[in-house]
C-alpha positions in Angstrom: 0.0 0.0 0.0 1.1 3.6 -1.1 2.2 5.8 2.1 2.2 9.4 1.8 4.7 11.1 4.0 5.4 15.0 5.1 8.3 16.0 7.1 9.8 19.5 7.8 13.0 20.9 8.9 14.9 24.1 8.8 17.4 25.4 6.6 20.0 27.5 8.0 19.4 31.5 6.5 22.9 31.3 5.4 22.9 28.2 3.5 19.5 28.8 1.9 21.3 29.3 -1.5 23.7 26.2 -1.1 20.5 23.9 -0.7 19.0 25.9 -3.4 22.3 24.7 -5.3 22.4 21.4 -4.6 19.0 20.4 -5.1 18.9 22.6 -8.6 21.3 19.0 -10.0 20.7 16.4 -7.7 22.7 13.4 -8.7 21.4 10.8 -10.2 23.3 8.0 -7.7 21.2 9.5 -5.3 18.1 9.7 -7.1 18.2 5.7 -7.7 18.9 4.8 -4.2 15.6 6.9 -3.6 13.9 4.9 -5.9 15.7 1.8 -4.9 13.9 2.2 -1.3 11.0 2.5 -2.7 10.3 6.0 -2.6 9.0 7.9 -5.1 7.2 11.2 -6.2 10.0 13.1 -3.9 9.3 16.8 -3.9 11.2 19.7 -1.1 9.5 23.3 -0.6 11.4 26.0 0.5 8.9 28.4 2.8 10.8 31.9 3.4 11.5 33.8 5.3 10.8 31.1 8.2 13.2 28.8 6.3 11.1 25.6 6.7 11.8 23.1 4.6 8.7 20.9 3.8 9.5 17.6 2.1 6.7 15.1 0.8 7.1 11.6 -1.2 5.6 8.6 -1.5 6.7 5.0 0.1 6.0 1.9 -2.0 7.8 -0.6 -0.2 6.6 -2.8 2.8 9.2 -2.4 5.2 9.6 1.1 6.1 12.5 1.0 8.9 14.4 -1.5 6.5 14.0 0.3 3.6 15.8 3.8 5.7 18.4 1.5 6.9 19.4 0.4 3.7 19.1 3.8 2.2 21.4 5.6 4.9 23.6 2.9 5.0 24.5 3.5 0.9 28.2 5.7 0.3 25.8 7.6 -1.9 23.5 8.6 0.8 26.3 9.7 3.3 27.5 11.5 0.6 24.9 14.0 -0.3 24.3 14.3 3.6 27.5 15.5 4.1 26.6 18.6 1.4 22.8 18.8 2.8 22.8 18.2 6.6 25.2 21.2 7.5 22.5 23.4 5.4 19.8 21.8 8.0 19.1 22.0 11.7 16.0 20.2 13.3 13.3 22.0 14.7 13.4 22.9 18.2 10.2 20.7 18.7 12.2 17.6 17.2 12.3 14.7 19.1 15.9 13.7 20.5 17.6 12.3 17.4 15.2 13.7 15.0 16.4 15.5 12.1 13.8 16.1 9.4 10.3 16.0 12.0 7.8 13.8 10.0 4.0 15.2 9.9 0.7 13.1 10.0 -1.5 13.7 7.2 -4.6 14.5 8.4 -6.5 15.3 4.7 -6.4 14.0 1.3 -8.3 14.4 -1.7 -8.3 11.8 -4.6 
């Protein structure tokens, strides 16, 4: 079953254009290990001047947890977060060891 997902974060004022950079040619390595853990339909909105970061996609897969392990686990993945996650900082409501804070959905219209 399709899961849709939200999660936010913020992006440091000083590194807004660096993200902006980075996500303008994302690499394709990191684009198939997306896809390879069965995410898909992966889109980031920038809201200034808050500097919120509001990500969305959609999980295919069955095994969620698995799926994040694998992904994080990939060179490519500790790559680009080595770019992305300086650029980043949780929000002060994150949970301990929460980076990007995921968000229930509470509407959808088909």
């Amino acid at each position: 079953m399709l899961r849709r997902m939200g999660m936010v974060v913020s992006v440091r004022p000083e590194k807004v254009a660096e993200y902006r950079r980075l996500h303008a040619g994302p690499w394709p390595e990191m684009n198939q290990a997306l896809n390879d853990a069965n995410i898909h339909n992966y889109s980031i909105y920038l809201r200034e001047p808050e500097n919120l970061l509001f990500g969305y996609w959609e999980y295919a897969g069955t095994d969620f947890e698995a799926d994040m392990k694998i992904l994080g686990a990939k060179a490519i993945t500790k790559r680009w977060m080595a770019l992305t996650d300086p650029c980043q900082t949780p929000l002060s409501s994150a949970a301990k060891g929460e980076w990007w804070s995921m968000m229930p959905e509470i509407y959808h219209l088909d």
